[in-house]
N, C-alpha and C positions, 0 to 999 in steps of 0.2 A: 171658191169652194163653199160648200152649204152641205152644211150639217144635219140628216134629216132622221136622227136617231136610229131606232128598231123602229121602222116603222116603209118598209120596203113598197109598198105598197103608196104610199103617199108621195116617196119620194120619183116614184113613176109617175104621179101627176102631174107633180112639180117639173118633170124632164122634161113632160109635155108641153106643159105653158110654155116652157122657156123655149121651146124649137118652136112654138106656134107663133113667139113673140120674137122669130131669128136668130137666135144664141144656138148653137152648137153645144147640147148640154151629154156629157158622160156620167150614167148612172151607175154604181158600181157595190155589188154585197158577193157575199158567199152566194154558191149557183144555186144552191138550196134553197135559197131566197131571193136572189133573183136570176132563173127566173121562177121559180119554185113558188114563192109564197105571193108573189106579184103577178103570173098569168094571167090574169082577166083585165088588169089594168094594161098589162103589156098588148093584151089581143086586142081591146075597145080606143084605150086612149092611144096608145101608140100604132098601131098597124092599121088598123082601124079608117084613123087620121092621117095615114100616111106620111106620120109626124118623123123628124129628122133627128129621131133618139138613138142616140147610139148606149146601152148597155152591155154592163159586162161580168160575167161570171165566174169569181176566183173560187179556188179550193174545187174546182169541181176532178170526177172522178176519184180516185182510192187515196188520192195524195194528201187528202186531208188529216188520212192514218186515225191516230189515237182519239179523236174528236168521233168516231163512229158511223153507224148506218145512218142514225139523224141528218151526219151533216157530209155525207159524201153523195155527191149530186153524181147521179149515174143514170139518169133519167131526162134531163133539159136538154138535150137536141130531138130528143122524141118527142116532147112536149111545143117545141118549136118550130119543128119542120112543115107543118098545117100551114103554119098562119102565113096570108098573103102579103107583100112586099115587103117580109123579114128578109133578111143578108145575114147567115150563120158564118163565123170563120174562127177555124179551130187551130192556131198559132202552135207550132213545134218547140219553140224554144224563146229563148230570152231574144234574139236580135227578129226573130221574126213575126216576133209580138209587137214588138218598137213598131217592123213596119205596118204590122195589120193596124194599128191603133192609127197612125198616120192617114192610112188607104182609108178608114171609116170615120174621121174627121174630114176627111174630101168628098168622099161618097152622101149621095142623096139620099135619103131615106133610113126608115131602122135597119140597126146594125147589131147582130150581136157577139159579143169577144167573148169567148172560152179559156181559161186557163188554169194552169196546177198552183198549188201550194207549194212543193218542196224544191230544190234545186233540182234542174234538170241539167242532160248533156248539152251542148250550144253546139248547132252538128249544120246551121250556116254563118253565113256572115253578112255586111253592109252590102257587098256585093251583086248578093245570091237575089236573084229576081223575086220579085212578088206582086201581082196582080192578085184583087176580087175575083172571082169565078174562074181562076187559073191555077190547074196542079202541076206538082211541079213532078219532073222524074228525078229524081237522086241516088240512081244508081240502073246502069242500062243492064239488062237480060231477057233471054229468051226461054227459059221452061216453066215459070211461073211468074203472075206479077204477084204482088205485096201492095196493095193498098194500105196505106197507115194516115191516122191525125193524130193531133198535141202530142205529147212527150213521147207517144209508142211506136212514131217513126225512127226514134233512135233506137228502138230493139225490134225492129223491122229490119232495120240495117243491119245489125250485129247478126241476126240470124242468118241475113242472104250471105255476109260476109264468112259464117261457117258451112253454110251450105254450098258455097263455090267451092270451100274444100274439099265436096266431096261428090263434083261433080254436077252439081245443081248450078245455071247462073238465074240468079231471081233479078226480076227488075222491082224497083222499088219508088214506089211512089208516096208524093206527100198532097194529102188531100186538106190542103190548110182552109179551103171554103167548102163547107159542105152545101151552101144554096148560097147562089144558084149554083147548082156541081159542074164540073169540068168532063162532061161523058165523053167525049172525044180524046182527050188524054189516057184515058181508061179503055175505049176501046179500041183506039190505036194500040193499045200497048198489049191487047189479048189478043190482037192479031197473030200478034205472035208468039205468046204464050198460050194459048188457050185454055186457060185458067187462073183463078186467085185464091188470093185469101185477104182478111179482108180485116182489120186491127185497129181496135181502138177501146178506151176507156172509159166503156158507157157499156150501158147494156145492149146487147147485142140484137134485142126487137128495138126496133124506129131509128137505129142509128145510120154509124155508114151503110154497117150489113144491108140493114135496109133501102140505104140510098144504093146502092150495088147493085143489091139484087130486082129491085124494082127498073133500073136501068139494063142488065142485063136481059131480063122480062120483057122488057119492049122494045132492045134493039139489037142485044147480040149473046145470044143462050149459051151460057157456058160454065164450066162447074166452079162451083165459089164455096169458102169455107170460111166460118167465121172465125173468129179470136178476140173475147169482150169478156164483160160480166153476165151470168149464165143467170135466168131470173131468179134470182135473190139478191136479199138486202145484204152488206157488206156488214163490218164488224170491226171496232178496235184493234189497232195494232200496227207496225209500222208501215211506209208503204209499199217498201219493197217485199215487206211479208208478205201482205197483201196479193201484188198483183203475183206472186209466187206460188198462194194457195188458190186464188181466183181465174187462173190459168192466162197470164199476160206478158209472160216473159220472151223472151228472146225462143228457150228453149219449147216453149208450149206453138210458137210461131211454126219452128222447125215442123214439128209434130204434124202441122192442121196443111203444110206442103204437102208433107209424106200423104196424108188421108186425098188431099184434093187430086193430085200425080195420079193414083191407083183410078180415079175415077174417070180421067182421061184414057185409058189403057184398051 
């Protein structure tokens, strides 16, 4: 372990040297800072170098709550997705954080880990497969798919799960690697729905939406609807307020079905 202060940026140097020198080094701050205040060191030393840095980003998205718009990173997968031989992976939950952290101590090259601050649902387990560049399906249907990453797969679920109530079956997907993405799980899956929505706790330009929609754009045109943070900065307060007023819930999921259905019609 080494201790490299407030000083996120330097300690990206340090991560360097050390994969340049064969150590297997995990950088790790708030996403707000890294990869937030460390970008240029992340793009030149790391990526760059095509150096074997693995970084990781806590507190990002709303969960960081009372800490504010300062320090809730809703921004660092669009800041990341540019840069070449980055590996983004957006773990749903505690056992499948275990595995990403695992998969990107094996994996060659930079890696970067996304994850919340507050307790989440644990909605797999040791069992539950996990591959880099492989999404997974966690719940099969056919009149809508649900794309979802980190924690908002489990209110992806909750939704399809009232939505079969009433007639809807969503399929639901967990997009835990955003690059290199899983298109083919994704378009498999609008084969037969021929439509999404598209969930996650970022702002909704350069995220998934983005990786979605830029994939459906060049390989299979179909109506998509977002569900993120709408451009603005967030604000103090708990998280579950949060994603309540910032429209992230389970119930707002519902909603962006109903809008994207009508567009198929």
């Amino acid at each position: 372990f080494i201790e490299c202060g407030i000083a996120e940026q330097n300690m990206l140097g340090v991560a360097t040297g050390l994969a340049l020198s064969g150590k297997v080094p995990f950088a790790s701050s708030y996403a707000t800072f890294v990869p937030g205040r460390a970008w240029d060191q992340i793009r030149v030393s790391v990526c760059y170098a095509n150096a074997n840095v693995k970084f990781a980003g806590a507190h990002a998205g709303l969960s960081v709550g009372p800490d504010g718009a300062t320090h809730q990173a809703l921004e660092d997968i669009a800041m990341l997705r540019p840069l070449p031989n980055l590996t983004i992976l957006v773990p749903c939950d505690y056992e499948q954080t275990r595995q990403a952290t695992l998969a990107a101590a094996k994996h060659t090259g930079p890696v970067y880990l996304r994850f919340a601050r507050e307790k989440t649902a644990v909605i797999t387990t040791k069992k539950t497969s996990f591959a880099i560049g492989q999404a997974l399906v966690m719940r099969e249907g056919y009149n809508v798919t649900i794309i979802a990453c980190g924690p908002l797969v489990y209110e992806a679920l909750v939704a399809a799960e009232t939505l079969s109530h009433r007639g809807i079956e969503a399929e639901v997907i967990n997009a835990s690697t955003l690059k290199p993405f899983d298109e083919k799980t994704l378009i498999k899956s609008l084969k037969k729905t021929g439509c999404c929505v598209t969930v996650e706790e970022h702002q909704i330009t350069g995220g998934l939406f983005g990786v979605v929609a830029e994939t459906l754009a060049r390989s299979f045109p179909a109506p998509i609807e977002p569900v993120g943070m709408p451009n603005v900065f967030g604000e103090s307060g708990e998280s579950t307020e949060l994603l309540k007023k910032y429209g992230m819930t389970s119930g707002d999921i519902m909603k962006a079905v109903c809008i994207v259905k009508k567009r198929t019609q």
